[in-house]
N, C-alpha and C positions, 0 to 999 in steps of 0.2 A: 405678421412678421415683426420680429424687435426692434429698435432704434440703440444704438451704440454710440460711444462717444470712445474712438482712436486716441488714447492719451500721446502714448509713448510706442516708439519704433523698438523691438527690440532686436539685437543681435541674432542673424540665425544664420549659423553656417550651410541650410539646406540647398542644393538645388532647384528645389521645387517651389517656394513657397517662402512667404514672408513673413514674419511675427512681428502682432502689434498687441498691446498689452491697453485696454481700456475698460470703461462699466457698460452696463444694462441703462436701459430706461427705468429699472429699479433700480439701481446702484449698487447693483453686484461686480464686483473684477470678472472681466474674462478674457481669453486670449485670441482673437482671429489671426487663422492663415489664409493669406490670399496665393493664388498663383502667378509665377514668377512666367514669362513666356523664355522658350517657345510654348510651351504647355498650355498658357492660356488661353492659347489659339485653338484648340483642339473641341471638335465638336464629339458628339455623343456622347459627351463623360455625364451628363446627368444619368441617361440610363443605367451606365455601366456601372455607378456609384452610388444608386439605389438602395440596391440591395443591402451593401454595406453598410449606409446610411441610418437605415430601420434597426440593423442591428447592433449596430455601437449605439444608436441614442437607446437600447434596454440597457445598456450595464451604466449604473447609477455609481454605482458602489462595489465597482468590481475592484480585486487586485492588480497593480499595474497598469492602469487606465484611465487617462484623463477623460474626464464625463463630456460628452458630446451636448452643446446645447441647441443648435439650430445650423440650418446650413440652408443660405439663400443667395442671394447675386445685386451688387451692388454699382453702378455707371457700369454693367456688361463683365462685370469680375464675380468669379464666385469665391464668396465668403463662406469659411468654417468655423464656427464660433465654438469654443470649446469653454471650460473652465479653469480658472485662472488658477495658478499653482505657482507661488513661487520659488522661483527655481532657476537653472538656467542649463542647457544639453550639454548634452553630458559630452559631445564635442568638444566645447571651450573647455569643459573640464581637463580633457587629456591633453589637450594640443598649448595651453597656455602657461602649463605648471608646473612643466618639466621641460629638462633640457630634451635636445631631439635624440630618440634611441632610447629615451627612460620614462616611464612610469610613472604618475603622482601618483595611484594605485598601491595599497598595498594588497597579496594575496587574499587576505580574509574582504578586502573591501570589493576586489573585483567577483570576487563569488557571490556576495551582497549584490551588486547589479546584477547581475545575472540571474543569479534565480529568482529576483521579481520580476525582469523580463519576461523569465520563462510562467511567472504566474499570471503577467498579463495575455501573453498568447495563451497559455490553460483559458482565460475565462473567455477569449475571441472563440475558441475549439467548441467550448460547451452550449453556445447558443447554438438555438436551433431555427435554421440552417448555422452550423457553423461559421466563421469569419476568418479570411485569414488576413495579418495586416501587409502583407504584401510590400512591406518597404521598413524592416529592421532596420535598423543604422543606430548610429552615434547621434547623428543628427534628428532624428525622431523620438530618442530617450532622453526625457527629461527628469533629470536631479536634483530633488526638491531641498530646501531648507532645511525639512523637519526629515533630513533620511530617503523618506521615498523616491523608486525613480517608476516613472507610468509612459508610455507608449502616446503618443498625439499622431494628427495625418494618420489612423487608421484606414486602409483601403483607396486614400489617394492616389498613390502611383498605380496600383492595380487597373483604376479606371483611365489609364492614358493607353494610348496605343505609344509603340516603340517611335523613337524620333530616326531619323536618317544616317543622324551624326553623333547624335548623344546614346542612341541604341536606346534598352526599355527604358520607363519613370523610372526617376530612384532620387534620393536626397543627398546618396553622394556617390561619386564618381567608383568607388571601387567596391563597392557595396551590393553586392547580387549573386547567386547560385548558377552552378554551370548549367546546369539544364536549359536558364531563361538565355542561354546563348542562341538557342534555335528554336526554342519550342516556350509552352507555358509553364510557369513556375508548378513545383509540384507541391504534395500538404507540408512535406519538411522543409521546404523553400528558408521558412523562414527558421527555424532549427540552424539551418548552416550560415545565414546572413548572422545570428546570433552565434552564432563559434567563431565567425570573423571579428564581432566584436570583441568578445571575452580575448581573444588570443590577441588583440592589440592592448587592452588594459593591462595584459601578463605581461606584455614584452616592449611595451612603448612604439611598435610601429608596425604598419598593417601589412597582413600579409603577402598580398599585390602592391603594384606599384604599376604609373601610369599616366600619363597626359590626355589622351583622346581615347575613345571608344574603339577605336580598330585596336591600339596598344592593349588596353585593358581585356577585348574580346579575345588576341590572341595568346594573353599569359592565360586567362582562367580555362582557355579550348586546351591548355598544355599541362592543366593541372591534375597530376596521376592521382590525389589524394592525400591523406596521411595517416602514418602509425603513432603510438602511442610512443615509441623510438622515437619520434622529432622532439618528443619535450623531455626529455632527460632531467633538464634542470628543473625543471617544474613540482611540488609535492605530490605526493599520491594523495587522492586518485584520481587529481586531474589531470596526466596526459589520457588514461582509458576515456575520459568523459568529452571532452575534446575531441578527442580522434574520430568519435564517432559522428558527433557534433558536423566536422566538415569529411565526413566521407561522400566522397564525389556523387557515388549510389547514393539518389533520394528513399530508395529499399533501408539501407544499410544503418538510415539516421533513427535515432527514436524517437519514437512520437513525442508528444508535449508533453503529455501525462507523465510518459515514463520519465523526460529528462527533468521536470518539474520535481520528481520523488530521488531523481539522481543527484542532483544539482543539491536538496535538502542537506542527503546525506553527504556531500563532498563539502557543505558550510559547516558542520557539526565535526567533522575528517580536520580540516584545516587548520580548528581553532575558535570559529562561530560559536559563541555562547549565547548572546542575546540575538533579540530579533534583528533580520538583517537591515531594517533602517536602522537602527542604533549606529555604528559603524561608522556609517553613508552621513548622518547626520552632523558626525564629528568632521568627518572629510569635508562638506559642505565651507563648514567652516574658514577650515584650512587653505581650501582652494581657496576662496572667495574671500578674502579676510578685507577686503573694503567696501562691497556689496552693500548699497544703501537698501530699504526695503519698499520694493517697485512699487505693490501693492496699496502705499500713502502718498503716494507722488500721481494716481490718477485723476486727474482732476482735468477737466476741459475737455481741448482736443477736437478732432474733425469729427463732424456728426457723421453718422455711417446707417443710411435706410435701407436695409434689406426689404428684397423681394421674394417670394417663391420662385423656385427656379424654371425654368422653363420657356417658354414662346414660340411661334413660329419656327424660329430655325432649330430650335433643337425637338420639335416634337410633343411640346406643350405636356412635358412631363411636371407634376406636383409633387415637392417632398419640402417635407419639414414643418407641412402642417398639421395643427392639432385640431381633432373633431372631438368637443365636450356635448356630454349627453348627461341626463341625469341618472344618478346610480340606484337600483333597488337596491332591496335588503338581499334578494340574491348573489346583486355585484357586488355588493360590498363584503359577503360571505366567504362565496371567490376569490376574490383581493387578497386577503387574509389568508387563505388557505395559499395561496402562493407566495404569498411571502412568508409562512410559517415553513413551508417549502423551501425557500431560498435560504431561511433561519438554519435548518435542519440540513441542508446540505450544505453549507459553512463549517457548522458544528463537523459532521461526519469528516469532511478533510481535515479539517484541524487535530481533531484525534484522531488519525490518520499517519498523518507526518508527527504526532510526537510520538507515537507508542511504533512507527517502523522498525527503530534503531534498536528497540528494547530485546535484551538476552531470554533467550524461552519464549519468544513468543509462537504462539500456533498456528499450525500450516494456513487456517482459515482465518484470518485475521482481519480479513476484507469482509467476512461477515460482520464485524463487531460496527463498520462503519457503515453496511447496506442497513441494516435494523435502526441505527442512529438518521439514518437520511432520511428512511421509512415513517420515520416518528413512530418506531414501535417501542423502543426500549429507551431512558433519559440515560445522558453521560453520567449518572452515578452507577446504574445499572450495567451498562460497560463496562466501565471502570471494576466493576464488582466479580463480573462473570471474566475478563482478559486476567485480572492477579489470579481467579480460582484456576484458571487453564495453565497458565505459568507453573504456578507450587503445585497443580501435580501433573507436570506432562501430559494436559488430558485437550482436547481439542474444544475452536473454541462452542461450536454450538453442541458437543456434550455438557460445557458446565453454564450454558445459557439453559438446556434442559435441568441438569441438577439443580439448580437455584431458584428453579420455579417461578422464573420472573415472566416466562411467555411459552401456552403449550407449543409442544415440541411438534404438534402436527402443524402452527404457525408458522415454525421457524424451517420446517424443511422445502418447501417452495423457494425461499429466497436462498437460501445455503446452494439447494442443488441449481437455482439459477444461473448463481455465480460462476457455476461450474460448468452449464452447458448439460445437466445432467435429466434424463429421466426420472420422478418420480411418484413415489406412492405412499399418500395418508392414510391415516386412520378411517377417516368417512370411505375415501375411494374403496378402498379395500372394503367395506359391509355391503357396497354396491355389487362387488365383485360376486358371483354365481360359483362358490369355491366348495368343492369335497372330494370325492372319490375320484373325478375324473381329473384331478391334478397329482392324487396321489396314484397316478400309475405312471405320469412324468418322472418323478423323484424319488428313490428310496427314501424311507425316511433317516435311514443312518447317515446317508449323504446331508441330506436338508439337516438333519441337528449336529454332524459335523461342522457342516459351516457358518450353520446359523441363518439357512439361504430358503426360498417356498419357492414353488415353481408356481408360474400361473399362467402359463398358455403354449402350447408349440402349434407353430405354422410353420408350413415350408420346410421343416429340416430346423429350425429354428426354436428355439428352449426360450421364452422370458422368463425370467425369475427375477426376485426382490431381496435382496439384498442389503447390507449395513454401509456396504465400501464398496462400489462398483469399480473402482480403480485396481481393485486385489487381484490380480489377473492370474495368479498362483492357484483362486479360490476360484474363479469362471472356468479353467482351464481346466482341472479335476473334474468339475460338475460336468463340463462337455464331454470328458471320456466315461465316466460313469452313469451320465445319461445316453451316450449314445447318438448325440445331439449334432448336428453338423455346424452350431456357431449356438450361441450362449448371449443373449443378448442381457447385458446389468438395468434393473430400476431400482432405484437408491430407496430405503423406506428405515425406518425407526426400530428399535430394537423391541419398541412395546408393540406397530404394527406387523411385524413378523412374528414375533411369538402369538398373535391373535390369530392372524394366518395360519401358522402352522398349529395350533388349534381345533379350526375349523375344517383345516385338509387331513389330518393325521386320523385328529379326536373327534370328529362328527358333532364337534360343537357350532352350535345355531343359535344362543341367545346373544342377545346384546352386551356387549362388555358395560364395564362402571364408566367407562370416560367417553363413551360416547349417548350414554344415559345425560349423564350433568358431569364434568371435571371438577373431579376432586380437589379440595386445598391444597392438599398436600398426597404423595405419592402412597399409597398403602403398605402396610408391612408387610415382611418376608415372613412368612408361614413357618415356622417351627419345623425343623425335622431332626429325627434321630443319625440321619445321616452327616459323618462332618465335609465340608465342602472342600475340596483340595488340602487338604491336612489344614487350614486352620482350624484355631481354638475356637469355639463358640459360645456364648455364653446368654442364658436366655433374662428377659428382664420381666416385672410384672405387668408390665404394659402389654407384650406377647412381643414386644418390636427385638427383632435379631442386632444384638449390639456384636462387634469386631474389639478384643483389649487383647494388649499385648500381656504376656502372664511377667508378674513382678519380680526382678531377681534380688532377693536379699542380702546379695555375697554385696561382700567390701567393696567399694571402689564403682559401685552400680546406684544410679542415682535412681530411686523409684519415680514417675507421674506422680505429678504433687494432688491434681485433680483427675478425675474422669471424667471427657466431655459427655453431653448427652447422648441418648443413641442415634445411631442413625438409620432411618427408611432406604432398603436399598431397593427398593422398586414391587413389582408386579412377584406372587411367589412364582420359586424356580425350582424344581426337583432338579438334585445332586446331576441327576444323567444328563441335564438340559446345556450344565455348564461345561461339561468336557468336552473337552475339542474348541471351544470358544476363544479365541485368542481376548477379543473385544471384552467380554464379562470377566476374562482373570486379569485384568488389563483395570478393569471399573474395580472390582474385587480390593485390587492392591492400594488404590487411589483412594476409597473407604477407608481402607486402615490405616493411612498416612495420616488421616485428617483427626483420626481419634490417637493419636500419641503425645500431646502436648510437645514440648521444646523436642524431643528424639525424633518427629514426625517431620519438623523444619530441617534438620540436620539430615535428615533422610532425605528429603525430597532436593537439599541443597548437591547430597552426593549424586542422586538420580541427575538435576539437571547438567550436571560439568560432563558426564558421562557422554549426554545424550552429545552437548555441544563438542564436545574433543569428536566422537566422530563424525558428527556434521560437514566438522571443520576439515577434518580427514577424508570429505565426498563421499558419505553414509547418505542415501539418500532413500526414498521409499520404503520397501519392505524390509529392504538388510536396517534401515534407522529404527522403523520401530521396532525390528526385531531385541534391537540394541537397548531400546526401552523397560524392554519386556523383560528383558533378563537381569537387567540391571535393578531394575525394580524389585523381583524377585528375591534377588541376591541379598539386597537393602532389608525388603521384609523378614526375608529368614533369620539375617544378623538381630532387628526388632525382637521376634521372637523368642531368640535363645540370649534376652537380656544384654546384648549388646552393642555398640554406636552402629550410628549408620553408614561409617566406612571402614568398619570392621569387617571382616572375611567370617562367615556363617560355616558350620558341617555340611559335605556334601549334602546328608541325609534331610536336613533342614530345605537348603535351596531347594532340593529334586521333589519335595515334597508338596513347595509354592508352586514351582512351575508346571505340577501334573504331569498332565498328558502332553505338558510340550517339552519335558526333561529330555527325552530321545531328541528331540531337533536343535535344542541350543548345549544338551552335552556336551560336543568338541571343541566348545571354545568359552562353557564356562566351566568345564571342571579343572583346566588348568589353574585357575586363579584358585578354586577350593582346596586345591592338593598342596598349597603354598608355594608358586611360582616357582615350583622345579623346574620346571622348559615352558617355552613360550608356544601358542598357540601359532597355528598357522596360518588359523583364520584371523582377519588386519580386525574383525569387529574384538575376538578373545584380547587381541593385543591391547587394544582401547580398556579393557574393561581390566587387566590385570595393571597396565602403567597406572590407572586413573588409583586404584586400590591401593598399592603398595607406595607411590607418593603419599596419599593421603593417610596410612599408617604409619608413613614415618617421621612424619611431622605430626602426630595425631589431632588434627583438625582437617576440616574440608576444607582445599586453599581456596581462597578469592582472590589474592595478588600473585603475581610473575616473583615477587622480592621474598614469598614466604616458601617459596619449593629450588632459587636459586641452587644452592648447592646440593640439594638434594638429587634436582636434575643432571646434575656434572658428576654424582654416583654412578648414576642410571645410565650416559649417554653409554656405553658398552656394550650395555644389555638389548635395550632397547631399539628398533628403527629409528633412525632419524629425522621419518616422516613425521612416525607418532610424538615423537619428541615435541617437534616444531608446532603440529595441533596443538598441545595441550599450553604449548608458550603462547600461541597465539589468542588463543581463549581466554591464559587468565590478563591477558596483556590487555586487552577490551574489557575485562570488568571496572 
């Protein structure tokens, strides 16, 4: 155990516990807390503090956590020696620097503690076992010098048993969760001790009031809650974050995770532009403006010989000691590999929380940080594959598959993980025992309708594999036209279904190319005399199927100054394979975005406002992509008959992109095609003719609220004033 030299006493407004600021026997600064009695008194806290113990001394280097460095027992007191940070709780911060009833806080700096708070519980949550610190307060946050505030006394009041007169541990008197009125703190315990704090930084005084533990037990037994109604005055969207924060249901709070990512976006909502010590760091200041610096003044002081904790009366428990062995080259392999580990899931949240807030981003976004955690893919490779999902509305592990940065029978284990989903590889599937006797499951005009194989019925029961197993429009078909009593989805690749449906339809038994050796790069589409959905096709010397929009020479039409190269669009397809495919005309259109140089961004810029006005309008699942799809279409017809991408196309053009899906999105796009004689009745047609006709009448795709102003105040007659309000609120966020 250590030897310490107690310099200096420092101020701690906690109940529990003392602060003294001294070094090491190395002459390191560090901070102990002793306990303050009645508490001291208390036996069995070494057991009970064990556990905690182990797990705060692993975070080194965690967010919002003062690093734990020994914990022993000194003339019969137990000592927590943590690491010295100077700072001072964030207590005296509020209590000494304002009048009473007000704030030294300003909004943007109270969201700054707070959501390091909440990142110091995130890193308590993620050890395993978990940790929780069981004693939030004011008094246990400390506000460092340089910005940061970190959490100390992790898991101390937890390990107290309740006192008689003081009721449970805690550091300060009004600081606890209704629950711990009668029963054990629950995992949001400290979620809501954390919204008591926040909501006294907002308003300069806490939300209880109180002298003794019967007073304080029977205002929080009395507390019905709160709505997002109590804070009125407050900015959006901190009463929503708040309210939930102290909802009396420990159910009702959100988890750490969640408020961690809520707490981000409410710092960035407010005005946060830099990281939230920047802020902290100035206030530091401010408070403190005579604060000599502790840290040079330790010198001397009372020696302090720690012991291992334990003995006779408590049980002859041991913590805090270290057992050194010597390391192979396999430990030291090990080592590495988890700390490359801890490197790689740093990384993953970090690009996480920046890319949450970003416009277009794809439904599966949380892949792009399980592959980053995975150490499958480097953050340039994200970065690469999340802009290609953006510019063409395409999801993100379809353009981690196009980019060919990791095979796609890699990436769908971790995709469908995320999801909870069943699925099915490339290899899986050659194991599989697949012919005849699956094709008497499925017609085949059903299976290339939907793009779906059957591969087993038991029970009354159909599995099949599938692109989307969430399509329940497409499960739900198959179940009446198989006949099937339930329809069970496994998730599988567009290359592993077509190989199936192959082997089931076509009687085909060889080995594919990619599970021989995977190819560089994707093989070319096959040539055929047939054109694919009315595009143009145009063949190259290489045999690879290039997609070019045809040139228009009239006045006023700016040609493609270059032609990109072409592009592989996958495994060949006969003309019959892709009708009915919502998916392949969907991939189809996102090819020919990418080959139009400058017309292709403007394209994909009108596609996205579209997609986001209805989002924003509660378009959600299959009516959104529906929304995608058409809009897309719409975009490309205008492409091909040489003009912008928020230009209005000829019926005959759209109906032409869209195939075989012209009958199902007809009634709410052919209004926009007939030039906005009456308004559709479908709210998706609505979306897509407002989005249109603003965008013609300013002829640009807007990006700001200030460039369609009056445009709007034409329109509000015409238009709902739902849709209205989408489209303001959209460009009003770029």
């Amino acid at each position: 155990m250590g030897t310490y030299r107690l310099a200096k006493h420092l101020t701690s407004p906690s109940l529990l516990t003392d602060s003294w600021a001294g070094v090491s026997d190395a002459g390191k600064p560090v901070l102990v807390l002793r306990r303050k009695d009645p508490w001291a008194q208390q036996p069995q806290f070494f057991e009970r503090f064990a556990a905690t113990q182990r797990g705060w001394q692993a975070l080194r280097q965690a967010d919002g956590v003062l690093p734990l460095v020994e914990v022993g027992q000194a003339d019969g007191s137990i000592c927590v020696v943590q690491s010295f940070l100077e700072s001072e709780p964030l207590r005296l911060a509020m209590s000494g620097a304002a009048p009473p009833g007000r704030t030294p806080f300003s909004v943007v700096e109270s969201v700054a503690v707070v959501l390091q708070a909440a990142r110091g519980l995130l890193s308590l949550e993620q050890l395993d076992p978990s940790v929780m610190h069981g004693d939030v307060s004011a008094s246990t946050l400390l506000l460092g010098s340089d910005g940061s505030v970190r959490f100390e006394a992790i898991g101390m009041a937890s390990a107290h048993q309740a006192n008689d007169s003081l009721g449970p541990a805690r550091s300060e008197l009004l600081t606890l969760s209704p629950e711990e009125l009668d029963g054990p703190a629950a995992a949001t315990s400290d979620v809501f001790r954390l919204g008591l704090v926040w909501l006294e930084l907002l308003t300069g005084k806490p939300a209880f009031s109180g002298s003794s533990w019967a007073e304080v037990k029977a205002r929080f037994a009395r507390f019905p809650g709160v709505t997002p109604g109590h804070f009125t005055a407050l900015p959006q969207p901190i009463p929503m974050v708040l309210a939930m924060m102290l909802s009396r249901l420990p159910s009702s709070r959100p988890a750490v995770s969640d408020l961690e990512l809520m707490l981000t976006q409410v710092y960035g909502a407010v005005g946060g532009i830099d990281a939230p010590v920047t802020p902290l760091a100035d206030a530091f200041v401010r408070l403190f403006p005579s604060r000599s610096n502790v840290g040079a003044q330790l010198q001397g002081g009372t020696v302090l010989n720690l012991s291992p904790l334990g003995g006779a009366a408590e049980g002859a428990v041991k913590l805090a000691r270290i057992n050194t062995k010597r390391m192979t080259a396999t430990d030291v392999a090990q080592s590495r590999a988890l700390q490359a580990q801890d490197a790689a899931r740093a990384v993953a949240r970090e690009w996480m929380l920046q890319h949450s807030r970003d416009e277009g981003n794809p439904r599966d976004l949380a892949l792009g940080a399980a592959l980053l955690e995975q150490q499958r893919l480097t953050r340039e490779q994200v970065d690469a594959a999340l802009q290609h999902a953006q510019s063409l509305s395409a999801t993100f592990f379809d353009s981690v598959c196009a980019l060919d940065v990791l095979d796609e029978d890699e990436v769908l284990p971790i995709a469908a993980g995320l999801l909870k989903q069943q699925y099915l590889t490339g290899p899986q599937l050659l194991e599989l025992e697949l012919g005849p006797a699956q094709e008497q499951l499925l017609a085949r005009d059903v299976a290339d309708d939907w793009q779906i194989i059957p591969l087993k019925l038991e029970a009354g029961a159909l599995t099949v594999a599938v692109m989307d197993p969430s399509r329940v429009d497409v499960l739900d078909d198959v179940k009446i036209r198989a006949k099937a009593r339930s329809v069970i989805p496994v998730r599988a690749t567009e290359r592993t279904i077509q190989e199936g449906f192959s082997r089931i339809y076509d009687g085909k038994t060889a080995a594919p190319e990619w599970a021989v050796k995977r190819a560089p790069s994707p093989p070319p589409v096959a040539l055929s005399d047939e054109p694919l959905i009315g595009l143009p096709l145009a063949s190259s010397n290489s045999g690879v199927l290039e997609l070019i929009a045809p040139i228009d020479s009239s006045p006023g039409v700016e040609a493609p100054k270059s032609v990109p190269p072409p592009i592989a669009l996958g495994p060949p397809l006969a003309a019959s394979e892709l009708v009915g495919s919502l998916e392949v005309s969907s991939r189809l259109f996102d090819a020919l975005l990418s080959v139009v140089g400058d017309r292709g961004l403007e394209a994909s810029a009108m596609i996205s406002l579209v997609r986001s006005v209805a989002k924003q309008a509660g378009a959600v699942g299959a009516p959104l992509d529906q929304v995608r799809l058409s809009v897309t279409a719409v975009v490309i017809a205008a492409l091909l008959e040489g003009k912008r991408g928020f230009e209005v196309p000829s019926r005959p053009a759209a109906a032409a992109c869209l195939g075989p899906h012209w009958r199902d999105f007809e009634d709410f796009v052919r209004p926009l095609l007939d030039g906005h004689e009456t308004l559709p009745s479908d709210p998706r047609g609505v979306v897509l003719c407002l989005c249109f006709e603003v965008a013609d009448r300013i002829g640009c795709v807007p990006t700001t609220l200030a460039e369609v102003g009056l445009t709007l105040e034409h329109l509000r007659g015409r238009y709902p004033l739902a849709a209205l309000a989408a489209l303001e609120i959209v460009l009003a966020g770029k």
